[in-house]
N, C-alpha and C positions, 0 to 999 in steps of 0.2 A: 394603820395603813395610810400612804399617803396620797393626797385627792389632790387628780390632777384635772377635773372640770373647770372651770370659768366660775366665779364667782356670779350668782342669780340676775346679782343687779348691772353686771356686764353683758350679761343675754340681754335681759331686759333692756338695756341702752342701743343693741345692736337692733333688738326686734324694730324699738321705736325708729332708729334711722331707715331701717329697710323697709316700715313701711311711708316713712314719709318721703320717700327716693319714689316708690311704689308710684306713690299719690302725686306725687312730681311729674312721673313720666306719663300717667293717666290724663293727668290733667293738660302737660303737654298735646298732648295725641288728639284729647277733645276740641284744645285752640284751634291745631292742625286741620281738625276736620270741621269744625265749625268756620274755619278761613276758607275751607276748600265748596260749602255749603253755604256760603255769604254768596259767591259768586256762580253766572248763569253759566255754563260750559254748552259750547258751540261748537260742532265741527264741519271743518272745509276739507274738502274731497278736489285733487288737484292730480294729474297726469304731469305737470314739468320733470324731465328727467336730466336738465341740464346742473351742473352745481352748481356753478352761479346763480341761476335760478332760484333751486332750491334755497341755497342759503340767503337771497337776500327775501325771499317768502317767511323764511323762517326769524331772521330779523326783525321784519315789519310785526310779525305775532308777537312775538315777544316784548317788543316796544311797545305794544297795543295792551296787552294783558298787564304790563307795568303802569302804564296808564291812566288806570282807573280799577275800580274797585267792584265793581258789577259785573263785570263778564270775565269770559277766558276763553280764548279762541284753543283749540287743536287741530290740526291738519294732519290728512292722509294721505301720503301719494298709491296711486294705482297707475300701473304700469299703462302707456298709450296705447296698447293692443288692445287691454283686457279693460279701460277705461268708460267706453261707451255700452258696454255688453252690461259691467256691473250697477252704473248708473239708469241705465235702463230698468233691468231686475228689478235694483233695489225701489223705482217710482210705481211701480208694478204690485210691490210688496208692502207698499206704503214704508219702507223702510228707507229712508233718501238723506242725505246730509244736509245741514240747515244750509250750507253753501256748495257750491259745486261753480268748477272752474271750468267752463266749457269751451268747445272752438267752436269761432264766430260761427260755419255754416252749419253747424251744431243744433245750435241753439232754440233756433223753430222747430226743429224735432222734436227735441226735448220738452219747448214750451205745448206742444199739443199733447203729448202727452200726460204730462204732468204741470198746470201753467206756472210761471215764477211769479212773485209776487212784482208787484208795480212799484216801481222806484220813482218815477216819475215825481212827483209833488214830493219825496221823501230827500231827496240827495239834486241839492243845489246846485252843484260840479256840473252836472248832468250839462245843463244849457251853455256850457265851454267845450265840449266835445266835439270835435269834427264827425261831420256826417258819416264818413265809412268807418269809426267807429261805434253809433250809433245804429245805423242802419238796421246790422244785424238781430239788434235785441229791442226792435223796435215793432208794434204790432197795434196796430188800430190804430195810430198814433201816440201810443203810449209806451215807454221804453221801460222794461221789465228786467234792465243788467245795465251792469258796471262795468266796460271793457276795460281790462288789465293792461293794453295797450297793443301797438301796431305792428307787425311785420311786415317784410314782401322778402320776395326771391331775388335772388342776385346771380352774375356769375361770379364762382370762387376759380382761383386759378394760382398755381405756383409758379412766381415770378421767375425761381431762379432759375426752372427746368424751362421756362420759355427764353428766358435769357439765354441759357445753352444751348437751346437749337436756334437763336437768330429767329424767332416768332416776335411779332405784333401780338396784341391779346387780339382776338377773333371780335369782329363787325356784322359780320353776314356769318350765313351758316356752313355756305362755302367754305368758308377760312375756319370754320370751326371746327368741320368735317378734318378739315386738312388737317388742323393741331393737333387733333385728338391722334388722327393715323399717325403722322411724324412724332408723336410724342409714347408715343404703345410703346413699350419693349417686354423683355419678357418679368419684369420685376415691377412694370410702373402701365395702368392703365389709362390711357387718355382719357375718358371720360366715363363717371360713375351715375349712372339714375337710382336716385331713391324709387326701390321698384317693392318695394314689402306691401303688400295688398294692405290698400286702405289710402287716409285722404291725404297722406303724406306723399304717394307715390304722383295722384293727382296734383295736387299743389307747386312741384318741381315740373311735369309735364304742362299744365296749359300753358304758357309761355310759348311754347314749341307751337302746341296747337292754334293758340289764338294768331300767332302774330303770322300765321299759313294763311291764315284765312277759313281755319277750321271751329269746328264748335261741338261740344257732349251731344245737341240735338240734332246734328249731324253728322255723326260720328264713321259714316260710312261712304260721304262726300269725296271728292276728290282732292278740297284741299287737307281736310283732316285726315286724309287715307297718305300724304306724302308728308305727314310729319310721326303718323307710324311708322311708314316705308323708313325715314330717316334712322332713328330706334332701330328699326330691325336690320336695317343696312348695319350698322356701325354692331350690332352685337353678333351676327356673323360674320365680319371681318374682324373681330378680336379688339374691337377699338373700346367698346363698352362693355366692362367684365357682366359674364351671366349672373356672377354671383352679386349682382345689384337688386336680385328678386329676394334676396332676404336682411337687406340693408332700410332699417328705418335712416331717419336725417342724424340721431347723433349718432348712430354706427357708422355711415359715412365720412360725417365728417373728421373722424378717431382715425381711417384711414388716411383722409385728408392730409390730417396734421401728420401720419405717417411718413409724407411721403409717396405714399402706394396709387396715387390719384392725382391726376394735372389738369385737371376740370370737374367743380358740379356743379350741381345750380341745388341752392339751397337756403335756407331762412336765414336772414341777415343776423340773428341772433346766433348764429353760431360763431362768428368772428371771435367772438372773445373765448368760447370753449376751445378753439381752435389755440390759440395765443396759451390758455393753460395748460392743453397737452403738449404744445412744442412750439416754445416764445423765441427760436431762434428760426422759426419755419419764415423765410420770406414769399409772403403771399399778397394777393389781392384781393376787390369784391368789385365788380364795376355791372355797366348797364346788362342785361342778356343779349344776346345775338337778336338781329332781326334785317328782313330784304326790306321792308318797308317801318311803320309804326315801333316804336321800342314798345316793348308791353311787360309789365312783369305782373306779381299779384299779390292782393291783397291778403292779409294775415291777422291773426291775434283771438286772444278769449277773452271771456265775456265770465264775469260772477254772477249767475243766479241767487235768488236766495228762493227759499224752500218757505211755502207757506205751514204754519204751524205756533208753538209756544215759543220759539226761538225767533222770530222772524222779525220782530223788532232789536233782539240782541243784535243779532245779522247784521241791519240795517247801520246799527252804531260800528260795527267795525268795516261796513264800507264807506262810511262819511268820511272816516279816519281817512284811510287809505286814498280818498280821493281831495283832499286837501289840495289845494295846490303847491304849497312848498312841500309839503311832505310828499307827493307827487312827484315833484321836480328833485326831490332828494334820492329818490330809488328807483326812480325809472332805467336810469344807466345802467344797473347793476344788473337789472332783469337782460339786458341786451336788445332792449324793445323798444320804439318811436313812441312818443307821447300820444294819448289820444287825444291832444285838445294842441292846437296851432303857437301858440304863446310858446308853449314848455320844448315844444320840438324844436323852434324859430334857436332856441337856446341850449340844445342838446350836443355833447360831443364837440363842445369847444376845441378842443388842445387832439381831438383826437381823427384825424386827416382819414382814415381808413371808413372810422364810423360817420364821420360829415356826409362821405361820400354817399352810404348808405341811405341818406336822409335825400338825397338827388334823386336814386334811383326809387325811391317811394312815388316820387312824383309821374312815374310811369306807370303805376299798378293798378291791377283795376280787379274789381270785385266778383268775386263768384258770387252762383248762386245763391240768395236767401230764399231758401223755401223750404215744406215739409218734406216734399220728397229728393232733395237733393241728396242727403246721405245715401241714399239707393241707387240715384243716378251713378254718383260718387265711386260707387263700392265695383257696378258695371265696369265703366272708363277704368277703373284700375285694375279687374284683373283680364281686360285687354290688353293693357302696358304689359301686364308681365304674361302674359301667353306671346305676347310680339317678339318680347326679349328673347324666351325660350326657344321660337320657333317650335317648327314642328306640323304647323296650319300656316296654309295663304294669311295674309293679313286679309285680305278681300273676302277671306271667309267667317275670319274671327271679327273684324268690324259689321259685318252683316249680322252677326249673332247677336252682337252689342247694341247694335241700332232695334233690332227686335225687339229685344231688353228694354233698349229705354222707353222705347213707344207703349210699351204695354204698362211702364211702370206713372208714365204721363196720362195714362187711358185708366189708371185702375185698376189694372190686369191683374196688376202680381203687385 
């Protein structure tokens, strides 16, 4: 009969390769994991939903994690809605991220809650920082965060469509009122409010308020009552779409670059999302409207870090990050004003639109830093969008509001 197996000692020779391949890929696998077990693994919990944003966040990790051999940063985003709810929870739960990316008037919430660890004597940067970005993460005198950098509001405006109607960009609110109506038709809204409940709908409104002569602690005054009236005027004449009560800032501003929108008022950092959705949009960003004072407002977040066995990792990939050349190297990309005076003095060289934005910073002024401002916050906005919607007097919905606050300044609730 004729044998057609494999001679013994060609098994044999095949067993020996397959198991030294075997012992190849094991041993592979053990490097892999023993490289992956060398190094402390950290995670940052962050809301940016811009892609710029994101990607140069993601940049900086990776430069940092190529950098050295001891740590590894990872990052989560969690949508801005759903942002403050699960950070909350999770301090609650003692479950929390060594890092968390907060907004500035955030922050003091946060910090009573669950307190951040003290940067102070850790991060040398620190003592280069201009005040309103310290301010906020600052508490007994001791500063407990790393702001990420500056915003303020602007107004956005499309050049070409005011060019077509023979418009000036608006000075007063007069002439605002007027662009917004001359500019409506049935395809293009004169003016959009971020109205989506929360502190984004706030943040585009005090402008309006402040520069009335209105204020959150009196919200039921006469001058803050006519820059609701304003709002509610312009969204029952069709001037300001209702569908602004389900628009966060970078939903708006998608419309923006649409097109579909010939005024908002919005974080200067959208300019360049803008330019990525539609780099042929000819647009503007200039001071906001005002009868008196220009006013706009202050912006940006703040890095906590989380007390625990990570907390000195932390601490090393905010040093990083706050370098000053390496600062000065990523701040642009974020679309955010420096938080330290030197780096801003020298931001947006070559770029006329973003200079400008660096002007209008110098008008913005701070909201509240306190515990209960989030609350205050939450009030004020969803009177903006009960104004928008109608439905109720404004005289009856700012009375309800003014109750609200009093009781939330008193303890009440």
């Amino acid at each position: 009969m004729k044998r057609t197996g494999k001679p013994a000692s060609v098994i044999l020779v095949c067993l020996l390769l397959a198991a030294l391949a075997a012992g190849s890929i094991t041993g592979c696998k053990k490097e892999e994991k023993a490289e992956a077990e060398k190094k402390r693994e950290i995670v940052l919990w962050h809301y940016w939903d811009l892609p710029q944003q994101r990607r140069t966040l993601e940049d900086l990790v990776y430069d940092f994690n190529h950098s050295q051999e001891a740590i590894r940063v990872k990052t989560r985003y969690i949508p801005d809605a759903d942002f403050k709810k699960e950070l909350a929870l999770g301090m609650a739960d003692n479950k929390t991220p060594d890092i968390a990316l907060v907004d500035s008037v955030d922050f003091r919430y946060f910090n009573s809650m669950q307190p951040f660890v003290d940067l102070t004597d850790e991060i040398g940067e620190l003592g280069q920082y201009l005040p309103a970005a310290v301010q906020p993460c600052t508490v007994g005198g001791r500063v407990l965060g790393l702001p990420s950098g500056l915003n303020c509001t602007g107004l956005f405006y499309n050049a070409a469509l005011f060019e077509a109607a023979g418009l000036s960009v608006p000075g007063t609110w007069e002439e605002f009122y007027e662009a917004a109506r001359i500019l409506t038709t049935d395809d293009i809204c004169g003016y959009a409010q971020i109205a989506l409940q929360g502190e984004e709908s706030l943040y585009a409104f005090l402008p309006i308020l402040w520069s009335m002569g209105g204020d959150v602690d009196a919200i039921d005054s006469p001058e803050s009552r006519q820059a609701f009236e304003l709002l509610g005027t312009m969204a029952r004449n069709g001037y300001l779409g209702k569908e602004s009560i389900s628009l966060t800032g970078s939903d708006l501003a998608g419309q923006f670059a649409d097109g579909k929108v010939a005024m908002m008022f919005n974080g200067i950092m959208m300019a360049d999302y803008i330019r990525e959705q539609n780099n042929e949009l000819d647009f503007g960003v200039t001071y906001l409207p005002a009868d008196k004072d220009r006013v706009s407002v202050v912006g940006g977040e703040i890095f906590g870090v989380m007390s625990g066995d990570n907390e000195a990792a932390s601490i090393e990939f905010l040093k990083y990050i706050s370098e000053k050349d390496r600062l000065a190297s990523y701040i642009d990309g974020l679309g955010l004003l420096a938080p330290r005076q030197d780096i801003m003095d020298e931001q947006f060289a070559d770029d006329v639109l973003m200079r400008q934005c660096v002007d209008i910073f110098q008008t913005a002024r701070m909201r509240e830093i306190s515990v209960e401002w989030p609350r205050v916050s939450a009030v004020a906005a969803d009177a903006i969008d009960e104004v928008i919607v109608g439905g109720r007097s404004v005289d009856e919905i700012l009375k309800e509001a003014a109750g609200a606050i009093r009781d939330i300044r008193e303890g009440v609730r």
